[in-house]
Steps between C-alpha positions, in 0.01 A plus 500: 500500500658801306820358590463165404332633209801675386765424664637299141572795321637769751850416497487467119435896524789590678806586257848553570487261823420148632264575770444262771267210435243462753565134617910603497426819736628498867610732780394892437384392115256219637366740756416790230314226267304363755355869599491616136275170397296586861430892474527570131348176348748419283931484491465830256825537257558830686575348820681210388768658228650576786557193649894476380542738791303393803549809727374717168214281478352526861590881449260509194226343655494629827447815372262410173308295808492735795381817259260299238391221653423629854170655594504850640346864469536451111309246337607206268359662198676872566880318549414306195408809316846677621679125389368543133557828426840547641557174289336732221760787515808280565411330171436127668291398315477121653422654851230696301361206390463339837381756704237632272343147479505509829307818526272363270457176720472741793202687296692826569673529106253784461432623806463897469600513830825423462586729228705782726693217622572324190622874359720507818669226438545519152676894585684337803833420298593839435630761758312773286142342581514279775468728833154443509388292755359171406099535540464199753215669747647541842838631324691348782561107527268432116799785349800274611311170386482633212890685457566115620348374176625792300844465565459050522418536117742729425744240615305192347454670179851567448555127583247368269590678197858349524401115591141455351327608126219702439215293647470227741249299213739258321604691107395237308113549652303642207405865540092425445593252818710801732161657646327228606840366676533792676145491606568183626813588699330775690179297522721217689747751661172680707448254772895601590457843488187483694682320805667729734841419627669519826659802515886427574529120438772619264708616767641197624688469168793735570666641741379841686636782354501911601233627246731805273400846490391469145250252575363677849132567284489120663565606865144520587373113385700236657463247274603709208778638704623187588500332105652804328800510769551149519493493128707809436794376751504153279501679180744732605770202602426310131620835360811487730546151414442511142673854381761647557499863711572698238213394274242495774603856587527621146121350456395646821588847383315475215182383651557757744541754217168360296154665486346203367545634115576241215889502459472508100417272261807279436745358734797734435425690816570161758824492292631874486380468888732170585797635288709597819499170641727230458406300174438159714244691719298688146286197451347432856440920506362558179248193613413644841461904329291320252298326733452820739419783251387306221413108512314438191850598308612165691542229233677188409794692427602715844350158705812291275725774516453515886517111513835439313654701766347361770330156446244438813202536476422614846737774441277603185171511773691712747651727318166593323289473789773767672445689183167475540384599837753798475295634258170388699609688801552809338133498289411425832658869673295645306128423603662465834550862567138624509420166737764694714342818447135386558619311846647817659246687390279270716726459756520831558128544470419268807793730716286779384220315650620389792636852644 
């Protein structure tokens, strides 16, 4: 019903692209709609701004499905609570929006139990405060559900704030009219995100991939290992198809070289960065720094700039979903290491036991 219901105006959300219509969608796109409408409730702008690129799209919701939408040691409400406030302190405002309501649908918006986790996540985007572990009970399998949502909305964040506004309620709705909307969205959004879904049905989407080092925190929950692999390996070629080596390594050192700390506050930092480069290859790299270190400096402007160089639209999705999940994966490192460190501990704890 929530897809029926709204299905009208999500693709009017989406800027900078055409995304696929529903009744045009075949092959790989068909297949993502058909789960999204199924296990989410609704074709949710997030998923489908992709759509331009159809291996970027099943990368984007295997892994938004497989860590969100999939029952497992930690609950609905707790990877909700990590979605909104990682949305919080990546300035998405939108995703903020949507998750809270559905929090509130949920019952959970207030929830005192959920307050270390909601502080964890909100600290997770920074080297300097995120090697805590995430407080998800068992601090084994519930920790790397919820890195999985951590690090999915640091990727979907970054994507959002490019191709969507401020709020998934249309801007002409008057502001005495917002709250009870959103009231309404999470009332009608609970049955969804009270249905469990099959863990792995995602899978199927793209091919089997080796599951990187950076993204090992994974290792230990199949389904999550097998989404954020799959989905990394896919991402990874729409970077080599969509920039050229120099700018995906010049990126990749950055991120590599970032602690999560706001670049500045104006964009002259992507440019003295790019200056080196060949002038045809400035635009797509000042879009995909942008997008990494900073995505709510993305604006008309850099998206134009990018697109009178290179005019395709699924070139804009992959290059800022590569952008994005670089950056993902390395908030992601961070939490990681103190999974790692509570796991040997353990290990080692049962060897103990055992001699």
């Amino acid at each position: 019903m929530l897809s029926r219901i709204t299905a009208p105006g999500v693709l009017a959300q989406v800027r900078h692209v055409s995304p696929v219509r529903p009744a045009a969608a075949h092959g790989l796109v068909a297949e993502v709609y058909a789960q999204a409408a199924r296990d989410f409730g609704m074709l949710a702008p997030p998923v489908i701004l992709h759509s331009p690129a159809p291996s970027a799209l099943a990368a984007s919701w295997s892994i938004l499905r497989e860590s969100l939408l999939v029952p497992g040691t930690a609950g609905r409400a707790a990877k909700e609570t990590v979605a909104a406030e990682v949305s919080a302190g990546n300035t998405c405002p939108y995703c903020v929006d949507v998750h809270g309501a559905t929090l509130r649908g949920l019952g959970a918006a207030r929830d005192p139990r959920l307050a270390p986790l909601a502080a964890w996540a909100r600290a997770s985007g920074t080297a300097a405060t995120a090697w805590d572990e995430p407080p998800a009970g068992d601090g084994g399998s519930g920790a790397a559900e919820l890195v999985a949502v951590a690090v999915t909305f640091q990727y979907l964040n970054r994507m959002v704030n490019v191709f969507l506004g401020d709020s998934p309620l249309p801007p002409e709705l008057p502001r005495g009219a917002r709250g009870p909307a959103m009231r309404l969205f999470g009332a009608l959004m609970r049955p969804a995100a009270r249905r469990a879904a099959v863990p792995g049905a995602s899978l199927g989407l793209l091919p089997v991939a080796p599951l990187p080092a950076d993204l090992s925190w994974a290792a230990g929950v199949p389904h999550l290992a097998g989404a954020f692999a799959r989905a990394a390996a896919a991402v990874e070629e729409c970077g080599r198809r969509s920039l050229p080596g120099r700018v995906r390594a010049l990126v990749a050192d950055r991120v590599a070289a970032w602690e999560g700390e706001p670049p500045g506050l104006g964009r002259d930092w992507a440019a003295r960065a790019v200056a080196g480069l060949p002038e045809a290859d400035r635009p797509a790299a000042r879009l995909a720094l942008l997008v990494a270190l900073a995505s709510y400096q993305v604006d008309r402007e850099a998206v134009e700039e990018f697109l009178r160089t290179t005019p395709d639209e699924r070139a804009l999705v992959e290059v800022t979903a590569w952008a994005s999940l670089t950056a993902a994966r390395r908030v992601g490192t961070w939490s990681a290491r103190a999974i790692a460190d509570r796991t040997d501990l353990q290990v080692k704890g049962r060897a103990r036991e055992r001699d």
